[in-house]
C-alpha positions as CSV (number, residue, x, y, z in Angstrom):
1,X,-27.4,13.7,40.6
2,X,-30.1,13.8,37.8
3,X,-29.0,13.5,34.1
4,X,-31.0,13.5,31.7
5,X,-29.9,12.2,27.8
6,X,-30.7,13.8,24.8
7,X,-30.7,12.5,21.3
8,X,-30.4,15.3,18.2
9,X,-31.8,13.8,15.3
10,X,-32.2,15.1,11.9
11,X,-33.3,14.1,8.9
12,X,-31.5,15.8,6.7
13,X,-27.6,13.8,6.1
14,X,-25.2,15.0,3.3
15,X,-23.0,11.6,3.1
16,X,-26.2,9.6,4.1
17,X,-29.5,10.9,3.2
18,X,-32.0,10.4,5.7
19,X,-29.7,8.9,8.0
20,X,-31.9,8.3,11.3
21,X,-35.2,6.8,9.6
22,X,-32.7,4.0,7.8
23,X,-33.3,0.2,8.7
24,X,-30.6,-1.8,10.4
25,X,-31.3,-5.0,11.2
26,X,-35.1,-4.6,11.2
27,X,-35.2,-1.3,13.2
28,X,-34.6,2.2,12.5
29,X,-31.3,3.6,13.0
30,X,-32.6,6.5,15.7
31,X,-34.9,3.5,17.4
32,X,-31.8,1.3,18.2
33,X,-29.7,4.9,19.7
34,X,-32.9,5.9,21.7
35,X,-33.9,1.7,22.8
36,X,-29.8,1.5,24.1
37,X,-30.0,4.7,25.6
38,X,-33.0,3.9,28.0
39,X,-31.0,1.1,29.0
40,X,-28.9,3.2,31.3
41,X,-30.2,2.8,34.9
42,X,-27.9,6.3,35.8
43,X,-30.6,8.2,33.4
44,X,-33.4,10.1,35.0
45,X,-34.7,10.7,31.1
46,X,-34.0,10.2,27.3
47,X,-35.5,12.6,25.3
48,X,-34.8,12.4,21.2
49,X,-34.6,16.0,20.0
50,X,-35.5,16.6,16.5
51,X,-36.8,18.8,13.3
52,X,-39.0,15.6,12.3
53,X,-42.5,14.5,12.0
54,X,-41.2,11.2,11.2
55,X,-38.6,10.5,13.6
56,X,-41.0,11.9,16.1
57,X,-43.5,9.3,15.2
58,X,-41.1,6.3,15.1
59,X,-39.6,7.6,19.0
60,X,-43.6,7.8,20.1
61,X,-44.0,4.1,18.6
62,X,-41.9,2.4,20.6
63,X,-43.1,4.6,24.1
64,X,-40.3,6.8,23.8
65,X,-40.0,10.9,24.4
66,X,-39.4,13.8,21.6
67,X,-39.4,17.2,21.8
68,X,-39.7,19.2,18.7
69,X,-36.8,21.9,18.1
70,X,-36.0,24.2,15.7
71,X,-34.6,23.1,12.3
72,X,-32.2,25.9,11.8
73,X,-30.0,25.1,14.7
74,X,-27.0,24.3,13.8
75,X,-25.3,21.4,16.3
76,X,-26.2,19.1,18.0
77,X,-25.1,20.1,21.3
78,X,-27.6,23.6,21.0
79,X,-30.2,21.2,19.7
80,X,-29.8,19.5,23.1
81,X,-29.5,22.9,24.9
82,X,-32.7,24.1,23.9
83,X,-34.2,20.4,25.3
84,X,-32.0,21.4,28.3
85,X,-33.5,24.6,29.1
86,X,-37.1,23.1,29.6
87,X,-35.6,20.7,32.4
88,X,-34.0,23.1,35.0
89,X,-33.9,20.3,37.5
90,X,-31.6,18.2,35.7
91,X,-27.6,18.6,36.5
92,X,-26.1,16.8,33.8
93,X,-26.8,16.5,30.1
94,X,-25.7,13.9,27.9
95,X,-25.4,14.9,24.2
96,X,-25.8,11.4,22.6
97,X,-25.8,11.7,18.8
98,X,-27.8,10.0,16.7
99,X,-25.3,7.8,14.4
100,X,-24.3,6.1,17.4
101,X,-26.9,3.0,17.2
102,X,-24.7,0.5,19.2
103,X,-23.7,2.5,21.7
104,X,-23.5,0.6,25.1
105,X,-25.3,1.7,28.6
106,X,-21.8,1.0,30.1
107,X,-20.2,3.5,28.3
108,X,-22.4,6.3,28.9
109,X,-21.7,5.2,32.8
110,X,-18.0,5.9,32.0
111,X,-19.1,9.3,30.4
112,X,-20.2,10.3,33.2
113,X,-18.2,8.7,36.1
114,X,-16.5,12.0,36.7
115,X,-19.6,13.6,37.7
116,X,-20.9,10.7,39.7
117,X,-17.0,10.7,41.1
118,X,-18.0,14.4,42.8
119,X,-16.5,16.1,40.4
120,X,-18.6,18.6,38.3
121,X,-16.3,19.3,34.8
122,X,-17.7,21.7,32.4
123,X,-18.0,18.8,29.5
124,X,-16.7,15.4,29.1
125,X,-16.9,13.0,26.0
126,X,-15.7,9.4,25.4
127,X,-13.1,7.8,22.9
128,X,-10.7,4.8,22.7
129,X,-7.4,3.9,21.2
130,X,-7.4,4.6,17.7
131,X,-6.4,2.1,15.6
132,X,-3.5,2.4,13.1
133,X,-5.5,2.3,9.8
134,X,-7.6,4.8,11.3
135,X,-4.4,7.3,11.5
136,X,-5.4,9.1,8.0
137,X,-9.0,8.5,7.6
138,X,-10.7,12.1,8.3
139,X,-14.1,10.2,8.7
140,X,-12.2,9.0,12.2
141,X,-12.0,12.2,14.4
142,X,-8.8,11.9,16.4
143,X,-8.3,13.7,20.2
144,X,-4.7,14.2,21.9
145,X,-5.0,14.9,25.6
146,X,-2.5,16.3,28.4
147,X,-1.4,14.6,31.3
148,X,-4.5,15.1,33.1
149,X,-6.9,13.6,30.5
150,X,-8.4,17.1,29.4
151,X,-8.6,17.1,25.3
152,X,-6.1,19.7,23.8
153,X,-7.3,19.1,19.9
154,X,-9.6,17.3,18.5
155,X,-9.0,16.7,14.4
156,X,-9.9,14.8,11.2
157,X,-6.3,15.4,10.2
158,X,-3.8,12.9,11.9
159,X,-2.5,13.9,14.8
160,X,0.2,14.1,16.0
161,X,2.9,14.2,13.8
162,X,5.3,11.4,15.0
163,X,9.0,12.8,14.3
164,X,10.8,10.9,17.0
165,X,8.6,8.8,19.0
166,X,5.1,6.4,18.2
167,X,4.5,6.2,22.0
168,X,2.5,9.6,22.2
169,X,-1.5,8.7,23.2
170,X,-3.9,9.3,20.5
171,X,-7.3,8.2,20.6
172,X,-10.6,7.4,18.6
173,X,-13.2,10.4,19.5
174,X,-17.0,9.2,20.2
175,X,-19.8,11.0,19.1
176,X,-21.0,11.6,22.5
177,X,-20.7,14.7,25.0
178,X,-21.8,15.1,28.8
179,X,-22.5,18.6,30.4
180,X,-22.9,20.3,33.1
181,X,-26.4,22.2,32.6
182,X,-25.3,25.1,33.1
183,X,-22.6,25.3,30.9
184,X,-24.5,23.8,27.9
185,X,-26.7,26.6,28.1
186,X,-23.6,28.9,27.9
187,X,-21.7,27.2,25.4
188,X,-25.1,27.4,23.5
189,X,-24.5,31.4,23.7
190,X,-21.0,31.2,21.5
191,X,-21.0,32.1,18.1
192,X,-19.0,29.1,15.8
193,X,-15.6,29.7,15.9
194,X,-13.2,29.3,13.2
195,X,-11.6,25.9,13.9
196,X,-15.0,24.7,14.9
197,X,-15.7,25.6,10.8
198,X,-13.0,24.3,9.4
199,X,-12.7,21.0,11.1
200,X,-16.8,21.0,11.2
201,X,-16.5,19.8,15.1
202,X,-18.9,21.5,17.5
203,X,-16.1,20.7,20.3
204,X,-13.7,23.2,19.0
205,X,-16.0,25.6,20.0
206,X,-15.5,24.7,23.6
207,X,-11.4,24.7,23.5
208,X,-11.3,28.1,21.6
209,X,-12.9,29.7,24.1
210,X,-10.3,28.3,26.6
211,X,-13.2,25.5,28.6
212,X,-11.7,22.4,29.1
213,X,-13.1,19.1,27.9
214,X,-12.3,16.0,30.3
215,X,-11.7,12.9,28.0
216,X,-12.9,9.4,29.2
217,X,-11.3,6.2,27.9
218,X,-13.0,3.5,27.3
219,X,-11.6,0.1,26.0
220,X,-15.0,-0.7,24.1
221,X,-15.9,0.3,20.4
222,X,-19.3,0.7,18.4
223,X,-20.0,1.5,15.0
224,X,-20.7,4.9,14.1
225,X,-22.8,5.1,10.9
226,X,-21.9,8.0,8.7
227,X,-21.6,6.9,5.2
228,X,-22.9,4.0,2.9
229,X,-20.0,1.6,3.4
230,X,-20.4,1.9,7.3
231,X,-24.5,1.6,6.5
232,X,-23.5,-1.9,5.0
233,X,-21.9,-3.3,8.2
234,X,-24.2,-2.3,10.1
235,X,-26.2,-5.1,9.0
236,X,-24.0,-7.2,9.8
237,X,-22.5,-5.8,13.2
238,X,-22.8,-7.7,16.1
239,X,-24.2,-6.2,19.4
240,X,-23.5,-7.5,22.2
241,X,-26.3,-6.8,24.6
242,X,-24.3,-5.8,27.7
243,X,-25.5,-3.4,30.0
């Protein structure tokens, strides 16, 4: 099994300008994603895929590996296809996105343990349990699941709508996807699709055109950095090394 990690990295940010070149505690954000990444014995490669001289040059700095893609595509996950279809011996790719700077090689393990398990899902992504002040916050993209752990929705509105009960599962979604090859480079053939525009998730895509995604739990939790106030703690977040 040979899986290889890509990082999409822009520079361009609406909430946070110039999002992956920002400091956090003495590095840039895109270095700390890319420096965690490489952690993960499982990974045959991590590549940082981006539009960017400059992120280029900070990735090269510290030993690592870009590839330049085009700047008009318009997800991550076909930024990481197009890496994808240079590497036709890989059978796996991870989709790791670039506001993720804590993100721990133990959990991209448990994105993956299906595939390492023998089984060969189209897609697979991460999230935990979401925490009750999280419940209305659109910034926290929410994911309901069946009873065999394959997402049915993912939103920014809260979901579900508890009439009756509070015991329905609903979880904290993680910026992070895992593919089989060959289905990246199909899903990279679908035209946007109109939940996938409203919502602005690139994972609708893969549910309105009736794919499943397989949704791994995980009990851990990072910081995803999308706007100022979340900028701010990074400062002051504490990593814990653990592989």
């Amino acid at each position: 099994m040979k899986i290889l990690c890509v990082i999409p990295s822009r520079i361009q940010s609406t909430r946070l300008p110039r999002k992956p070149v920002l400091p956090i505690q003495g590095k840039p954000m895109v270095q700390w994603v890319y420096e965690n990444a490489a952690r993960c014995d499982l990974l045959a490669d991590v590549i940082v895929a981006t539009d960017s001289k400059e992120i280029a040059d900070i990735i090269t700095g510290v030993g690592g590996k870009v590839e330049i893609t085009d700047p008009d595509i318009p997800t991550g996950s076909e930024r990481a296809a197009a890496v994808a279809e240079r590497y036709p011996d890989m059978d796996v790719i991870i989709n790791l996105q670039g506001d993720e700077p804590f993100i721990k090689p133990s959990m991209l393990k448990q994105l993956v343990q299906p595939y390492l398990s023998g089984e060969m899902p189209e897609m697979t992504t991460l999230a935990y349990p979401l925490a009750k002040d999280k419940f209305q916050d659109p910034g926290a993209v929410k994911v309901v699941t069946d009873l065999h752990q394959n997402a049915i929705y993912f939103s920014r509105a809260p979901i579900p709508y508890f009439r009756a009960s509070q015991s329905a599962p609903v979880y904290h979604h993680m910026g992070l996807y895992a593919f089989r090859r060959d289905f990246l480079l199909h899903y990279k053939t679908l035209p946007q699709t109109p939940l996938e525009l409203a919502e602005s998730l690139e994972q609708l895509r893969v549910l309105e055109n009736g794919y499943k995604i397989r949704v791994c739990l995980t009990e851990d939790k990072t910081l995803e950095i999308n706007t100022p106030e979340e900028y701010a703690l990074a400062q002051h977040f504490n990593y814990v090394d653990v592989a």
